[in-house]
NUKOL-645426 format. One record per residue (C-alpha): residue in one letter; y, x, z. Coordinates in nm, 2 decimals, m for minus. Each point is the difference from the previous one (the first is absolute). Layout:
% NUKOL-645426
R aa  north   east     up
R  a      Y      X      Z
...
END
This chain:
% NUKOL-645426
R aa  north   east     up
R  x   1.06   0.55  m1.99
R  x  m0.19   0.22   0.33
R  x   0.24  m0.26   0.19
R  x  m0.19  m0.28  m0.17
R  x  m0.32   0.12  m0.02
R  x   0.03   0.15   0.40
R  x   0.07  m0.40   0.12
R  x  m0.31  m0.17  m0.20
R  x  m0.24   0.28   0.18
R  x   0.16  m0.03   0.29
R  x  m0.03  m0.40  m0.03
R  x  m0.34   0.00  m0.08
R  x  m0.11   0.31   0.22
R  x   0.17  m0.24   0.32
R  x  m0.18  m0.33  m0.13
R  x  m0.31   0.25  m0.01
R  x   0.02   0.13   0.40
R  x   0.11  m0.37   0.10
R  x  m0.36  m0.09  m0.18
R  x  m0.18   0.20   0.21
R  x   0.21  m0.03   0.30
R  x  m0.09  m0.39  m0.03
R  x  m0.33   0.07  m0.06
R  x  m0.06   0.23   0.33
R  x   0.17  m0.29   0.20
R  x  m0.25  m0.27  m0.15
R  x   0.28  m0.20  m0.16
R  x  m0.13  m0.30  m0.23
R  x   0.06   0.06  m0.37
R  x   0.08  m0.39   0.04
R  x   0.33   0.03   0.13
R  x   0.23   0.03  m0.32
R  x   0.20   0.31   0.07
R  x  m0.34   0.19   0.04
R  x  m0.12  m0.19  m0.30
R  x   0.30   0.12  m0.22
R  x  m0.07   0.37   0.15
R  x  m0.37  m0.01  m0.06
R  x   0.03  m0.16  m0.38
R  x   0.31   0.25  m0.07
R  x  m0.21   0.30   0.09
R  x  m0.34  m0.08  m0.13
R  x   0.05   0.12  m0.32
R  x   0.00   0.38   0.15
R  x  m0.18  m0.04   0.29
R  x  m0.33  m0.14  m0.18
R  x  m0.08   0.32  m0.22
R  x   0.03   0.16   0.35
R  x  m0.24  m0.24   0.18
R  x  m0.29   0.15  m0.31
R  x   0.06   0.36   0.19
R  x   0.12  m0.06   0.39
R  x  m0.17  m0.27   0.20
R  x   0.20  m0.17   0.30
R  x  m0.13   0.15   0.31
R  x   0.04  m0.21   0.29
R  x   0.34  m0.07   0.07
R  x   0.16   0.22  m0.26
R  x   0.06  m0.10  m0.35
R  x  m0.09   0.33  m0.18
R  x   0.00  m0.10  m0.30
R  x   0.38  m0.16   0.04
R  x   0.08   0.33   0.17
R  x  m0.14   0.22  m0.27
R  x   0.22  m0.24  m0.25
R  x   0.25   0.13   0.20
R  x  m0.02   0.38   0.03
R  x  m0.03  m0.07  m0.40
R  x   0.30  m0.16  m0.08
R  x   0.21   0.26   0.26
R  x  m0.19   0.25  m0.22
R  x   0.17  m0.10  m0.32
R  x   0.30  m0.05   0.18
R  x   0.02   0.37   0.08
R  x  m0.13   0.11  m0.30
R  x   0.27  m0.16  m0.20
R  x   0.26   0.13   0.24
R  x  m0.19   0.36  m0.06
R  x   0.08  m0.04  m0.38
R  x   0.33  m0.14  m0.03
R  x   0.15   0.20   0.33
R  x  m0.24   0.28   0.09
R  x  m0.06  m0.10   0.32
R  x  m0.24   0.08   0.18
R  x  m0.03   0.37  m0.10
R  x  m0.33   0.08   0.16
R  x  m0.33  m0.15  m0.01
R  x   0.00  m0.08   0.40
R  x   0.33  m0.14  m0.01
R  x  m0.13  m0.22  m0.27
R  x  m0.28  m0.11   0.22
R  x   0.23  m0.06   0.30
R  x   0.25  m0.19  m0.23
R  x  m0.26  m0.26  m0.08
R  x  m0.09  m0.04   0.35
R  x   0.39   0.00   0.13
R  x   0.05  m0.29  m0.30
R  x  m0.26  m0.18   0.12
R  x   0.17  m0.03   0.35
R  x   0.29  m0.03  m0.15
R  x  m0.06  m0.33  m0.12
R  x  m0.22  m0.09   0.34
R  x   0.34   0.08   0.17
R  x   0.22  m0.14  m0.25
R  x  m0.21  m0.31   0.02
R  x  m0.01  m0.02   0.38
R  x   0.38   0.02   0.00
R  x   0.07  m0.30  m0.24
R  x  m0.25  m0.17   0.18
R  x   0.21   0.03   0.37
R  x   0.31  m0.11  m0.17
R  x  m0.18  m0.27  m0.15
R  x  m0.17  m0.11   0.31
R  x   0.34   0.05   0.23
R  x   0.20  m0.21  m0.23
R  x  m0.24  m0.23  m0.02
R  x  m0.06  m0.03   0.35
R  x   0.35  m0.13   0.03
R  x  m0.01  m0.27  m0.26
R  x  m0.40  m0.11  m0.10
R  x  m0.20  m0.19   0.19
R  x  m0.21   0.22   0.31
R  x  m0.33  m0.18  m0.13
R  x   0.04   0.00  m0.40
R  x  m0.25   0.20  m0.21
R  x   0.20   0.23  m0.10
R  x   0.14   0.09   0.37
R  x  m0.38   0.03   0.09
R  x  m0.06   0.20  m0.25
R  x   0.27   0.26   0.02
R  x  m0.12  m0.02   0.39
R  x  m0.36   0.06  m0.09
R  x   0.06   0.32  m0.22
R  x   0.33   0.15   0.22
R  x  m0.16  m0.09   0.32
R  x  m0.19   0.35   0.05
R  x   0.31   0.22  m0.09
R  x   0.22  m0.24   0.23
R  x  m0.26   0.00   0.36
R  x   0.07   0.34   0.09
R  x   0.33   0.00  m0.05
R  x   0.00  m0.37   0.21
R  x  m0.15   0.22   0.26
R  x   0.28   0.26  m0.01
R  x   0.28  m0.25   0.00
R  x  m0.09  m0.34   0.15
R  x   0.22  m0.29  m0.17
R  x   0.33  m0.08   0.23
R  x   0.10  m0.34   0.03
R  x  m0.21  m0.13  m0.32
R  x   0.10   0.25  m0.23
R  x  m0.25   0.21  m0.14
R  x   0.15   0.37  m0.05
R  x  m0.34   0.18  m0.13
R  x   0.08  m0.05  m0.30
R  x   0.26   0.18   0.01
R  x  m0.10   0.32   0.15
R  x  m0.31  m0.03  m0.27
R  x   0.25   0.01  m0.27
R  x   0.19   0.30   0.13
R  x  m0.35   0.19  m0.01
R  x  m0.09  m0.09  m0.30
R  x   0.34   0.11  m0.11
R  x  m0.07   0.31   0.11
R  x  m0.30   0.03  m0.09
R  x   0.15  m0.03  m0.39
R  x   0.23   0.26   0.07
R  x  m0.33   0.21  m0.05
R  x  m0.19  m0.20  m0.23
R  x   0.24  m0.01  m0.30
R  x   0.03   0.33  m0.08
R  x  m0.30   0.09   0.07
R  x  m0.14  m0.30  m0.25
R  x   0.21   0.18  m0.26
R  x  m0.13   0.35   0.07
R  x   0.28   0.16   0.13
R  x  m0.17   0.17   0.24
R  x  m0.17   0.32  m0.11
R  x  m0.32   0.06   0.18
END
């Protein structure tokens, strides 16, 4: 049942930081896969937008949303599992979900993006899209490793970081580090 109940707030919490992540790049509402993210996360984002205004070019009410529904998250994992013990690991649990998800969403987004970069037209929507939001993770890695002969090999030394950077995340998002 956790299982279940871990995917659906880890689905919406993802839709939630794609929100604002489309909002801080100035991303129409128009274009459909915005405008299923926007009407799919309204619902909890709205009560939010009564306490938290946007500031600029952060969404805080879509972030607060967030930080919410990782708080329930690892409050639920607190009563069925136990985890976290302590009060500060509970707080760095919520935070660690949080970029758990970011990171779990950046990753499907690079496979995404390189398997579509093989097969989908360079100038669709959607290619411009997943361009648009993974283009600021990707540049300094283009920097690092300059494409060779067309091929486009950031994305996969991104991937391996943020691989990595899981490694950490996970069970720290579960509270199995004792602070």
């Amino acid at each position: 049942m956790y299982t279940i109940f871990s995917f659906l707030t880890g689905l919406i919490g993802s839709l939630l930081l794609l929100r604002a992540w489309c909002w801080t790049l100035a991303i129409t509402p128009r274009d459909p896969v915005v405008g299923f993210i926007w009407k799919a996360t309204n619902w909890l984002v709205t009560p939010f937008g009564f306490v938290v205004r946007p500031r600029g070019d952060w969404d805080l009410p879509t972030l607060a949303a967030t930080i919410f529904v990782a708080l329930v998250q690892v409050w639920a994992g607190r009563e069925l599992m136990g985890m976290p013990e302590t009060a500060t690991a509970f707080i760095v649990a919520i935070i660690a979900m949080a970029l758990r998800w970011l990171v779990n969403l950046l990753i499907w987004g690079t496979i995404i993006y390189c398997i579509m970069s093989f097969f989908a037209n360079r100038w669709s929507g959607y290619m411009a899209l997943l361009g648009t939001l993974l283009d600021p993770f990707l540049r300094p890695f283009r920097c690092l490793l300059p494409p060779i002969k067309g091929f486009d090999l950031s994305p996969i030394l991104f991937f391996l970081l943020l691989n990595l950077a899981l490694r950490f995340l996970v069970p720290a998002s579960m509270g199995l580090y004792v602070f």
